[in-house]
BARORO-84877 format. One line per 4 residues: number of its first residue (from 0); their letters; for each residue z, y, x of N, C-alpha, C, O, CB. Coordinates in steps of 0.02 Angstrom, whole numbers, padded with zeros to 5 digits. Glycine has a CB too. Layout:
N
NUM	A	Z Y X Z Y X Z Y X Z Y X Z Y X | ...;
This chain:
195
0	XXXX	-01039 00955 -00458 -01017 00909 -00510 -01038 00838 -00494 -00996 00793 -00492 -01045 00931 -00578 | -01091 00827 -00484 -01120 00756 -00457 -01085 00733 -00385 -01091 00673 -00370 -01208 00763 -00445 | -01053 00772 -00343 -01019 00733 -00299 -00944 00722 -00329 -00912 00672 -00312 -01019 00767 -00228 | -00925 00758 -00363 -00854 00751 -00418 -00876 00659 -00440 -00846 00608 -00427 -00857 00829 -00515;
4	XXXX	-00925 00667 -00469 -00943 00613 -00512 -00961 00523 -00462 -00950 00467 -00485 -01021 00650 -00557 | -00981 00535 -00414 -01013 00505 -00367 -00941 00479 -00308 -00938 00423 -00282 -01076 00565 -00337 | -00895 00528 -00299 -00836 00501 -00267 -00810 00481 -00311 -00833 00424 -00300 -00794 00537 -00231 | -00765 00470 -00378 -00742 00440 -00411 -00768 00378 -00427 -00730 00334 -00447 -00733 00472 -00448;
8	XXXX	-00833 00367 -00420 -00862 00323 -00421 -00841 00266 -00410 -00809 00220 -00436 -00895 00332 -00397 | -00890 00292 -00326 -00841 00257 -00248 -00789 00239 -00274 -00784 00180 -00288 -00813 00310 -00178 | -00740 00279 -00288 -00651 00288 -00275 -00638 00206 -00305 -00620 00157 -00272 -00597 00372 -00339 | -00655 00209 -00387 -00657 00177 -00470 -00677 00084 -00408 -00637 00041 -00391 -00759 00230 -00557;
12	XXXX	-00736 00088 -00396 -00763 00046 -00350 -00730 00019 -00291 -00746 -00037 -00271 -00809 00073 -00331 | -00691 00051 -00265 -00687 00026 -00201 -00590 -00009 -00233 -00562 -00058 -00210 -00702 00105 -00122 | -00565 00033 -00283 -00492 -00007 -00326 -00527 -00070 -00331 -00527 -00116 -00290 -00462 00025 -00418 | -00553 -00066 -00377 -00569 -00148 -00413 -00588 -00180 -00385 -00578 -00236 -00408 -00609 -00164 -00460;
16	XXXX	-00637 -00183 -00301 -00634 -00247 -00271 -00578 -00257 -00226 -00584 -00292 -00175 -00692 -00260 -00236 | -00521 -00228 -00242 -00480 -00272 -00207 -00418 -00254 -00241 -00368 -00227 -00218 -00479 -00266 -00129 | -00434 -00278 -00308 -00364 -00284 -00383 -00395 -00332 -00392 -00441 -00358 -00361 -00349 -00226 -00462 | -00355 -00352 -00458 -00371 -00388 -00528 -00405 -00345 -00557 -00428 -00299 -00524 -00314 -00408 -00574;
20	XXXX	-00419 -00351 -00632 -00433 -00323 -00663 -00386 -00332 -00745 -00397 -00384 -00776 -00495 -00332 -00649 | -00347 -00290 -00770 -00309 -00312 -00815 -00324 -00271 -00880 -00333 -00210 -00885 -00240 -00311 -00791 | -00323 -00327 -00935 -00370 -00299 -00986 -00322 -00311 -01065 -00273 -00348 -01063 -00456 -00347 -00982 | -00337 -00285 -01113 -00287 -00305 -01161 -00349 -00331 -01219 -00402 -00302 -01233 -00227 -00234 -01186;
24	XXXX	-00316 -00406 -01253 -00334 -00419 -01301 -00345 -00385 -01363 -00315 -00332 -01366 -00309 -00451 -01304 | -00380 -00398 -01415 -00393 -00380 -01463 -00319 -00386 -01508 -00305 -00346 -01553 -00454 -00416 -01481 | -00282 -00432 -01490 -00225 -00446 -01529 -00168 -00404 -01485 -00109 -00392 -01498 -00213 -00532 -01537 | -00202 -00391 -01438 -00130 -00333 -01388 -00105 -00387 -01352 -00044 -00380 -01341 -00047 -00286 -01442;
28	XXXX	-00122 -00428 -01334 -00095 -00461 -01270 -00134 -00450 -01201 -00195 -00458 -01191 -00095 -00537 -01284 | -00082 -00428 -01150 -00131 -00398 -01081 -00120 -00480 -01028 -00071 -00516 -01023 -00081 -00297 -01028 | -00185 -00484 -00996 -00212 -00537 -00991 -00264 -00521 -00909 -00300 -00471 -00906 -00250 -00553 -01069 | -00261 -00556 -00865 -00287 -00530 -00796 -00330 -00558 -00799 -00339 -00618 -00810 -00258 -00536 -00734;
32	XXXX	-00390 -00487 -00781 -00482 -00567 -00777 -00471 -00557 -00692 -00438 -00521 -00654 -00619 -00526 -00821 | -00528 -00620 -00686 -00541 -00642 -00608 -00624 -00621 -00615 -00657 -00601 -00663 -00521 -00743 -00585 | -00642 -00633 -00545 -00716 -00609 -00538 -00732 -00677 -00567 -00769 -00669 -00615 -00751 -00586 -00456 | -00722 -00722 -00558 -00752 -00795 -00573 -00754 -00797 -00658 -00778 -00848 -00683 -00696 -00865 -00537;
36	XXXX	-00728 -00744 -00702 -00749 -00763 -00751 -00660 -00792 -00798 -00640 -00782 -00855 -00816 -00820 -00727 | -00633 -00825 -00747 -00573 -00853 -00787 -00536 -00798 -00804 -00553 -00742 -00784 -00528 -00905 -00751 | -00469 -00810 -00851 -00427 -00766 -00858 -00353 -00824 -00870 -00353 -00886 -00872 -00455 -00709 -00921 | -00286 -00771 -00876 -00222 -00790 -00893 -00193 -00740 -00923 -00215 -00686 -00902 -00186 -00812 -00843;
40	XXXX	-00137 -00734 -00977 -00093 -00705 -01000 -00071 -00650 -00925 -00069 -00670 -00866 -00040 -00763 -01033 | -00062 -00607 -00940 -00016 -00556 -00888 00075 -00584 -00886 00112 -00589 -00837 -00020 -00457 -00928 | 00085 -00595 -00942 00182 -00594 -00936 00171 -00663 -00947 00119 -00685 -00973 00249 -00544 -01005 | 00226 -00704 -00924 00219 -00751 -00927 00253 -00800 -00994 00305 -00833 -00998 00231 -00756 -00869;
44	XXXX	00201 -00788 -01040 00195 -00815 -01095 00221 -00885 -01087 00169 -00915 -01101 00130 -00808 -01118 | 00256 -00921 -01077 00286 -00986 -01076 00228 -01036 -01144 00195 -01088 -01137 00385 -00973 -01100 | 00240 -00988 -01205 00202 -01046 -01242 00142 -01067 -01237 00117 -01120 -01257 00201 -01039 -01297 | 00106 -01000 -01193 00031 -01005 -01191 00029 -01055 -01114 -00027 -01072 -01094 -00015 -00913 -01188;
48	XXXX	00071 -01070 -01087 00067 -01135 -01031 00094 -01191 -01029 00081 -01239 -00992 00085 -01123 -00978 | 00141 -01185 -01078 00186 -01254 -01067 00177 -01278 -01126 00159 -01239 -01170 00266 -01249 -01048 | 00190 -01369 -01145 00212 -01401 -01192 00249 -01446 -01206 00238 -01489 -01164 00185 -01411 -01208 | 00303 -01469 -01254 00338 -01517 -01272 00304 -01588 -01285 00265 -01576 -01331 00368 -01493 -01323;
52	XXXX	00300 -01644 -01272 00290 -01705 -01280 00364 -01743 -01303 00415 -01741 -01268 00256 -01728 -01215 | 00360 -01775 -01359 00425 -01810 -01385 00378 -01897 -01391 00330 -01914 -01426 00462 -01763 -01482 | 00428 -01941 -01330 00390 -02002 -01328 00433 -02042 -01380 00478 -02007 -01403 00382 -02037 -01249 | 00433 -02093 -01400 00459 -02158 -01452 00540 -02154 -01410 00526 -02133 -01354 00401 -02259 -01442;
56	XXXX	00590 -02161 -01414 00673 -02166 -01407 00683 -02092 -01408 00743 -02082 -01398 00710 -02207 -01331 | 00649 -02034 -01415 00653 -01963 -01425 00668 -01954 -01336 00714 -01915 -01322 00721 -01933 -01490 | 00643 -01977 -01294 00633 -01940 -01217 00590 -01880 -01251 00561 -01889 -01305 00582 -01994 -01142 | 00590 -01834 -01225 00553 -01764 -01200 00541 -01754 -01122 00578 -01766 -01074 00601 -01699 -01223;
60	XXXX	00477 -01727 -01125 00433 -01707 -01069 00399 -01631 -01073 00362 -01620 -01121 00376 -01760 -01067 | 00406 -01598 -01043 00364 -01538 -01025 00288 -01530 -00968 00279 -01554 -00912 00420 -01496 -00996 | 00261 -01506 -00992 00188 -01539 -00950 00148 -01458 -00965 00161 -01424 -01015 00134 -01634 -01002 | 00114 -01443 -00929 00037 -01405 -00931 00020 -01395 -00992 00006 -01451 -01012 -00025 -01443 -00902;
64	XXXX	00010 -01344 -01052 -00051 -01374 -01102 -00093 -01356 -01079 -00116 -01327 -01128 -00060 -01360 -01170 | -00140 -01345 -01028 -00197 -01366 -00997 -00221 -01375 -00951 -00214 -01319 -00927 -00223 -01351 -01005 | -00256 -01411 -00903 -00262 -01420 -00832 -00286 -01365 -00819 -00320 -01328 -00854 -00301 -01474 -00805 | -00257 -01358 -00738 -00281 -01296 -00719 -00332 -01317 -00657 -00321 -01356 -00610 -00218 -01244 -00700;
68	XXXX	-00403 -01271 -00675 -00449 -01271 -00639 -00450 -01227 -00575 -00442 -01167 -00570 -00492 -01261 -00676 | -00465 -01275 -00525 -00477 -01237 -00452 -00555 -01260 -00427 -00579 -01316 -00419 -00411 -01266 -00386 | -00575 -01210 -00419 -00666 -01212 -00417 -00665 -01159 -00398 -00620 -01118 -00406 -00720 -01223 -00482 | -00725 -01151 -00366 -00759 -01087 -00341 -00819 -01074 -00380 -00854 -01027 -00363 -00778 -01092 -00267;
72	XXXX	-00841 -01118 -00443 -00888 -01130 -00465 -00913 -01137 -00536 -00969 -01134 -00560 -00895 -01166 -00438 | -00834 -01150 -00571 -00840 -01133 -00648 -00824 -01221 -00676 -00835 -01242 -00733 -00936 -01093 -00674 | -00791 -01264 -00611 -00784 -01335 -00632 -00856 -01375 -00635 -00865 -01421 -00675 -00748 -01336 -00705 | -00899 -01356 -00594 -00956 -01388 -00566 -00926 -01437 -00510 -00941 -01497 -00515 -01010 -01333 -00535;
76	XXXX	-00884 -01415 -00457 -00846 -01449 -00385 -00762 -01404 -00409 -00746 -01364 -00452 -00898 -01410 -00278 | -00737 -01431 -00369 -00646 -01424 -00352 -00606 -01462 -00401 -00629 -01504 -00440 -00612 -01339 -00358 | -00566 -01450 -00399 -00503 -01502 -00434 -00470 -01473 -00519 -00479 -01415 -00537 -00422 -01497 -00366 | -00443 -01511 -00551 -00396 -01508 -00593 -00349 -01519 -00588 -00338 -01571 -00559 -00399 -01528 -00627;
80	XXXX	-00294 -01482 -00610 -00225 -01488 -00585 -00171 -01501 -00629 -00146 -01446 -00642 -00208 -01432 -00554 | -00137 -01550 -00661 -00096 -01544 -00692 -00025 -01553 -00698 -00006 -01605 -00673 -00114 -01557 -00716 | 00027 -01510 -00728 00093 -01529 -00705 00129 -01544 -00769 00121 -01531 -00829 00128 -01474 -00661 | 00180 -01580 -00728 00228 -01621 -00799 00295 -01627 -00760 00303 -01660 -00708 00195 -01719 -00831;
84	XXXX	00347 -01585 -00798 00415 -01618 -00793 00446 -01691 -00815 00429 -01727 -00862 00450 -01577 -00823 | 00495 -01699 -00767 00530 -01739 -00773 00613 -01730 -00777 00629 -01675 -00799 00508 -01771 -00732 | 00664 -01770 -00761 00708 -01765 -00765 00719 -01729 -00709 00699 -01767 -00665 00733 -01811 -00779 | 00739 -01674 -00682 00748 -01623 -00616 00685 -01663 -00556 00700 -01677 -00498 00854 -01628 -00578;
88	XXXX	00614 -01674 -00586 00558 -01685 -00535 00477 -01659 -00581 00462 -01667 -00640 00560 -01783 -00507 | 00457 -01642 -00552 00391 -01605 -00557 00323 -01658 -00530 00304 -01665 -00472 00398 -01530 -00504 | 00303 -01684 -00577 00247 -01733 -00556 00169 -01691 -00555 00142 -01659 -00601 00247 -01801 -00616 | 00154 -01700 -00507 00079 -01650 -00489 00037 -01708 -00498 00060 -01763 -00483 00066 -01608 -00399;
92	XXXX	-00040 -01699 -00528 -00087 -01747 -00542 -00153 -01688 -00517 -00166 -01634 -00543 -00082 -01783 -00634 | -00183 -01717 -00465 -00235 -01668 -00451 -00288 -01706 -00444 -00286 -01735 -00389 -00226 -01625 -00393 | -00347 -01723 -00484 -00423 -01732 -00493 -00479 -01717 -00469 -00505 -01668 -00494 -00438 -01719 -00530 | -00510 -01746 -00422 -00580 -01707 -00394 -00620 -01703 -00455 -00625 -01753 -00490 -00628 -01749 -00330;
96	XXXX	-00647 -01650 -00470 -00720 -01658 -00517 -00764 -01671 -00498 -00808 -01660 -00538 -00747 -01613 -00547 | -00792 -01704 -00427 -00824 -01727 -00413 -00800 -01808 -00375 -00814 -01813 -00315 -00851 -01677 -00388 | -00770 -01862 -00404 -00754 -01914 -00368 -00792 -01959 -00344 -00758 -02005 -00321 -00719 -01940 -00393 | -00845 -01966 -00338 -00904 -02001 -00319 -00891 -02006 -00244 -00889 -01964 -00200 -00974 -01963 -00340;
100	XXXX	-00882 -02070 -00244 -00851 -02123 -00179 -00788 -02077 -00113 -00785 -02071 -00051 -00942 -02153 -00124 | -00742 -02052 -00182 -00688 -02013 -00134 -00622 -02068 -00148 -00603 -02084 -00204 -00668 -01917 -00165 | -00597 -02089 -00097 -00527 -02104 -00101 -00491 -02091 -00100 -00496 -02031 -00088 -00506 -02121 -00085 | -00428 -02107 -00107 -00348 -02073 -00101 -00337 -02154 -00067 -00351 -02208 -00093 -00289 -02042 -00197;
104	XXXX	-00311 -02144 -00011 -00261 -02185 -00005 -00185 -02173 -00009 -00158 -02118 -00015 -00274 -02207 00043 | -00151 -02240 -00003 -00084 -02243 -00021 -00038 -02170 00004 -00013 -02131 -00037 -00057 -02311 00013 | -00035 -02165 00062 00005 -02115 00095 -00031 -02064 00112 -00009 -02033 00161 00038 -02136 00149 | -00102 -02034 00080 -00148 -01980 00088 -00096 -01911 00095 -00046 -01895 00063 -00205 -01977 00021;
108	XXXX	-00135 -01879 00153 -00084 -01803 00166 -00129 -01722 00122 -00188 -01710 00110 -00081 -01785 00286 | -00100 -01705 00117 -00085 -01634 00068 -00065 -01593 00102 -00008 -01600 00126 -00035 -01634 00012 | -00101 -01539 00117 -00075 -01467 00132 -00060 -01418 00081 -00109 -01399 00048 -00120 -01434 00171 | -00006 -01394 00067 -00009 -01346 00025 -00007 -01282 00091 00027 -01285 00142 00057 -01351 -00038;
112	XXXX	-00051 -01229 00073 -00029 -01159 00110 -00030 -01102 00063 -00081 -01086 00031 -00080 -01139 00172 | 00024 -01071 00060 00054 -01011 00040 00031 -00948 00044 00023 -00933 00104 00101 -01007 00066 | 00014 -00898 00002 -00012 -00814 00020 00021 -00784 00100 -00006 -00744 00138 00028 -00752 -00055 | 00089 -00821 00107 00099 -00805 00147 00093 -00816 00216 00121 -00790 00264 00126 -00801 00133;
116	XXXX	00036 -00875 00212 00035 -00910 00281 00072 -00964 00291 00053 -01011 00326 00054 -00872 00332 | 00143 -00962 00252 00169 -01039 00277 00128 -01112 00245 00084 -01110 00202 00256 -01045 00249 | 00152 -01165 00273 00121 -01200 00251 00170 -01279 00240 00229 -01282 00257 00062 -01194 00292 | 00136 -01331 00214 00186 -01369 00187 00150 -01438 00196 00092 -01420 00185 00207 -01348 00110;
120	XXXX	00148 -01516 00211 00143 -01567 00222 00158 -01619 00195 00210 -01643 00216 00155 -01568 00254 | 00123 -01658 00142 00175 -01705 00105 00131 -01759 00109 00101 -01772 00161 00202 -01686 00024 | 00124 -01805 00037 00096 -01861 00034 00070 -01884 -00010 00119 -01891 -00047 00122 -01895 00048 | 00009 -01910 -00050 -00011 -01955 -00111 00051 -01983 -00116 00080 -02000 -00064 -00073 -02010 -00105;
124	XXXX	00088 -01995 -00193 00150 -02055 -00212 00131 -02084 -00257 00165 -02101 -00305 00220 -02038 -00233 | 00071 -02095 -00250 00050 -02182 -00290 -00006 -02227 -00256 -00038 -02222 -00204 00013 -02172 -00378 | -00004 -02262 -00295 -00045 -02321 -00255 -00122 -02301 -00243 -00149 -02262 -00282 -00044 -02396 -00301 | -00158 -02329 -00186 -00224 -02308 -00163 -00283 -02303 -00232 -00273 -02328 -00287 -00249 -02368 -00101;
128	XXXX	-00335 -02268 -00213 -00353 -02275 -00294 -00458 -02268 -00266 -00457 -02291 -00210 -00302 -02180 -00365 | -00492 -02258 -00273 -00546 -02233 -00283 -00585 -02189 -00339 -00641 -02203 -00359 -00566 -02274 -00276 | -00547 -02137 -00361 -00555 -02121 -00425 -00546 -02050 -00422 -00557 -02013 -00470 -00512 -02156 -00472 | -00516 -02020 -00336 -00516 -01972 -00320 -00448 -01937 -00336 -00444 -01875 -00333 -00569 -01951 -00340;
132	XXXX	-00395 -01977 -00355 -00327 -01942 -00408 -00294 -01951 -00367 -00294 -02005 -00338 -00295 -01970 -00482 | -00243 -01884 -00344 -00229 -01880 -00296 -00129 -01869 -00337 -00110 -01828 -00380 -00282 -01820 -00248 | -00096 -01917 -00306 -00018 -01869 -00371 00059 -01863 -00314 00082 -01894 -00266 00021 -01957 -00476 | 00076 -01807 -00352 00141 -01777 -00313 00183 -01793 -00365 00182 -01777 -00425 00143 -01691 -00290;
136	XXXX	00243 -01849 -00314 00308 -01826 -00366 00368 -01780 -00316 00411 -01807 -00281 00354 -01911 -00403 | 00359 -01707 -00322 00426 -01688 -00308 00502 -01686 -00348 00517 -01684 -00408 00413 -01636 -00292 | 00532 -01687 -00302 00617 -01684 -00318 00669 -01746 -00303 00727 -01751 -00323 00625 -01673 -00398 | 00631 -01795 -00259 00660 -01864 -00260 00700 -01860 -00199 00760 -01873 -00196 00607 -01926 -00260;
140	XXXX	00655 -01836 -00139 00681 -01826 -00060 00695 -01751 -00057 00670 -01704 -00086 00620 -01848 00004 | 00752 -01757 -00002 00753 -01685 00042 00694 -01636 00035 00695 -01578 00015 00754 -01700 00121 | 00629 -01682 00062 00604 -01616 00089 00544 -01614 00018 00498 -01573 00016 00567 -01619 00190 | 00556 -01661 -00031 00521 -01643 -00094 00557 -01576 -00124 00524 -01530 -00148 00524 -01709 -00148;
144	XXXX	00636 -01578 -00120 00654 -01548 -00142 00627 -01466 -00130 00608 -01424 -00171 00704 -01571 -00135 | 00636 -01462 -00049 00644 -01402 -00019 00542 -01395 -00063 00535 -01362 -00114 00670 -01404 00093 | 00502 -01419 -00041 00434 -01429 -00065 00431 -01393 -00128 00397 -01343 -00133 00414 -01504 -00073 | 00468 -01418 -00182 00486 -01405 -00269 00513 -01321 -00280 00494 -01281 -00322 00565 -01468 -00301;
148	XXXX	00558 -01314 -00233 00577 -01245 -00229 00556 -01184 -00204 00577 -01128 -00218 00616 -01246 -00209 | 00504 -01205 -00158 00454 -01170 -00130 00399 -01163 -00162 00372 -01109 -00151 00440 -01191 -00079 | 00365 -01206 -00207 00301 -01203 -00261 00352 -01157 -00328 00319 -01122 -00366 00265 -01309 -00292 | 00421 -01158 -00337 00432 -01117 -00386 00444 -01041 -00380 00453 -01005 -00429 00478 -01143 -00412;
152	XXXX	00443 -01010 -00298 00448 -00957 -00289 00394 -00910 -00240 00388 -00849 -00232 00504 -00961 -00274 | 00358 -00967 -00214 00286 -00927 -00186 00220 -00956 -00203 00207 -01015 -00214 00284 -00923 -00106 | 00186 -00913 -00203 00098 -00914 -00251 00065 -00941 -00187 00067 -00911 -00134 00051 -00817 -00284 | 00033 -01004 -00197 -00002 -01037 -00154 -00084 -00990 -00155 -00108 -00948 -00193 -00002 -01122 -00180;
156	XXXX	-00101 -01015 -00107 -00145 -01017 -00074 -00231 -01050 -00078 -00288 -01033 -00091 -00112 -01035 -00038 | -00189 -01112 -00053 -00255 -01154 -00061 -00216 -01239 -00044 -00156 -01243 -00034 -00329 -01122 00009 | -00255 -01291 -00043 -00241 -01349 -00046 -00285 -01374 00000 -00344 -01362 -00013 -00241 -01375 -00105 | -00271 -01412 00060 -00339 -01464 00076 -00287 -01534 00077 -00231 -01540 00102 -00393 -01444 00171;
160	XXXX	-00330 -01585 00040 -00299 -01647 00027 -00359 -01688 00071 -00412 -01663 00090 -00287 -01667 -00063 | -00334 -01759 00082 -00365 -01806 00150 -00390 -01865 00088 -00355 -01895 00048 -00289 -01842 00230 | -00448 -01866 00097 -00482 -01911 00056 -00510 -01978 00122 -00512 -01959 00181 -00552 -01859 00008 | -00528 -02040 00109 -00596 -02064 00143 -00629 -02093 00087 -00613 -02103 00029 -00590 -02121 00207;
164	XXXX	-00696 -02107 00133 -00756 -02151 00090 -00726 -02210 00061 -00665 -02219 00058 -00822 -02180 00138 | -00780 -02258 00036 -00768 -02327 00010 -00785 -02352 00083 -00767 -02410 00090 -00819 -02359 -00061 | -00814 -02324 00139 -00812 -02362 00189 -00755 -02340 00235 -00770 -02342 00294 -00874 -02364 00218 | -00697 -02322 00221 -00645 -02298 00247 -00639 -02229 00320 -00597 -02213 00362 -00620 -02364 00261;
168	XXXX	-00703 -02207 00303 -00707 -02128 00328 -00674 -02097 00314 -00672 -02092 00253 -00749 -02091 00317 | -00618 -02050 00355 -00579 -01991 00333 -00593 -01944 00333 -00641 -01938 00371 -00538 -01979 00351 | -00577 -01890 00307 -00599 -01825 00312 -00571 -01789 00262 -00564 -01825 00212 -00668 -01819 00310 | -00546 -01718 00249 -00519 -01662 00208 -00565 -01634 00170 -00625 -01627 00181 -00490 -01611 00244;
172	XXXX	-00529 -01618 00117 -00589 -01572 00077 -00506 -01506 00041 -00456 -01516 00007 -00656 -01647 -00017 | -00535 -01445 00074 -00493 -01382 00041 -00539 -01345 -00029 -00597 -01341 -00049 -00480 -01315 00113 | -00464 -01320 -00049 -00477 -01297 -00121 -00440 -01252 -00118 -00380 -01253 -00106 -00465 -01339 -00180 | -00489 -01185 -00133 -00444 -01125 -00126 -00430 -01084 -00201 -00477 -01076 -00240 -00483 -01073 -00070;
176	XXXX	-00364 -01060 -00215 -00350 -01035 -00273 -00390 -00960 -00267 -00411 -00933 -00216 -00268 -01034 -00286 | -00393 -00940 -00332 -00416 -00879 -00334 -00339 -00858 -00362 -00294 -00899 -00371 -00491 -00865 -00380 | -00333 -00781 -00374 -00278 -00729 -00389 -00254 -00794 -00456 -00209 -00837 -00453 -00312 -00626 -00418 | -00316 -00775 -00524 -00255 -00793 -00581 -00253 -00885 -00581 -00217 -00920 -00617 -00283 -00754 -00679;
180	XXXX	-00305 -00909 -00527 -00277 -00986 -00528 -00209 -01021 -00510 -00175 -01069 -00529 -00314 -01019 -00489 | -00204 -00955 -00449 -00127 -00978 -00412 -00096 -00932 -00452 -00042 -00961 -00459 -00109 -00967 -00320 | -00089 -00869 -00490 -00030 -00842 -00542 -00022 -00902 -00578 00035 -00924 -00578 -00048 -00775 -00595 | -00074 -00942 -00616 -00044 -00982 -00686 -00015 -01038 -00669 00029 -01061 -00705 -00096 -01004 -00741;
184	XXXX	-00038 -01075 -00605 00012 -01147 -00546 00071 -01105 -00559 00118 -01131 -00590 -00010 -01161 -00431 | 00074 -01052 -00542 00160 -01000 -00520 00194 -01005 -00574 00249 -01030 -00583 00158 -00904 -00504 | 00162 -00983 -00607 00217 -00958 -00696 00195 -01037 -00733 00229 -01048 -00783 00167 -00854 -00770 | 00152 -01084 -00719 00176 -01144 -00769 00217 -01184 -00729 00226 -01240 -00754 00116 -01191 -00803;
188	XXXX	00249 -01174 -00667 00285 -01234 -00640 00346 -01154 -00649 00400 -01174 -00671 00253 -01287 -00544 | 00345 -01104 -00641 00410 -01071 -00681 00423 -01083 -00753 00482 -01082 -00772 00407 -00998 -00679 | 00379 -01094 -00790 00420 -01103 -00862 00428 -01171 -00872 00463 -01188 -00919 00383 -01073 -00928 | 00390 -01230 -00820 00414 -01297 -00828 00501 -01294 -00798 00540 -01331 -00828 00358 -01352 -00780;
192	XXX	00516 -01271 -00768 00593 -01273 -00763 00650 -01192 -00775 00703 -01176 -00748 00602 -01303 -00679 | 00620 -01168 -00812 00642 -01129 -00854 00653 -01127 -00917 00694 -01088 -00940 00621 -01096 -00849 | 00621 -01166 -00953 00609 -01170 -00995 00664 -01237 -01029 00658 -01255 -01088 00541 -01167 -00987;
């Protein structure tokens, strides 16, 4: 009986480190935890990610309702991420939580890489900053486009973006998603243009 008990164990053990773990609310909503502690909706609840903004001439905007955290650490170090539609373009705003003497310059490069290995090359599209804010507008160019269509159908990876000092040192700093950081990037830039 105790090896009955003792392989299932194992068995129970050796699933869960290499799943999710998917759990149901008190209210019956099923919801994926991460080892790190975070969680997300399981189905992709549109309301629980996205929101309406109505500016003064009645424009509407769709955006994040909440930044999404990439840390290895609980938002001690890594980035904030937030997204906002536009008229057929997707504006990315990504934040070091730690900006203390990080730059962005003007044409700073961005890797996005994919679960699957591919990988992708773009650019800071705003002006140089010291403040560590790093922003994507896709959907303007070709290869924003192809870029836009590819973040709406495969689950990234990880990010390393090209920062330098205030003394104009360069150097990368990567940020890797965990499972439900890159599910909720996935399903809030799907219900930003689904929606």
């Amino acid at each position: 009986m105790k090896k009955i008990i003792y392989t299932a164990a194992l068995l129970i053990t050796a699933l869960s480190m290499n799943s999710q773990t998917q759990a149901t609310t008190t209210d019956g909503k099923k919801v994926i935890l991460d080892k790190n502690g975070t969680w997300m909706y399981a189905e992709a609840d549109c309301g629980a990610l996205i929101k309406s903004l109505t500016y003064a001439g009645g424009k509407t905007m769709l955006l994040s309702k909440e930044d999404i955290i990439v840390s290895p650490d609980n938002g001690a170090t890594g980035v904030k991420i937030s997204l906002t539609r536009g008229t057929n373009l997707l504006l990315v705003n990504i934040i070091n939580l730690v900006p203390k003497l990080k730059c962005v310059a003007e044409k700073a490069p961005i890797t996005l890489e994919f679960v699957d290995g591919t990988k992708m090359v773009t650019q800071h599209a705003a002006n140089s900053n010291c403040t560590a804010d790093f922003s994507l507008t896709l959907g303007k160019t070709k290869d924003d486009i192809k870029l836009l269509d590819i973040l709406k159908s495969k689950k990234i990876r990880k990010i390393t973006i090209g920062y330098t000092t205030s003394e104009s040192k360069e150097y990368t700093e990567e940020f890797i998603f965990t499972n439900v950081q890159a599910e909720k990037f996935s399903k809030t830039i799907q219900c930003l243009f689904n929606s």
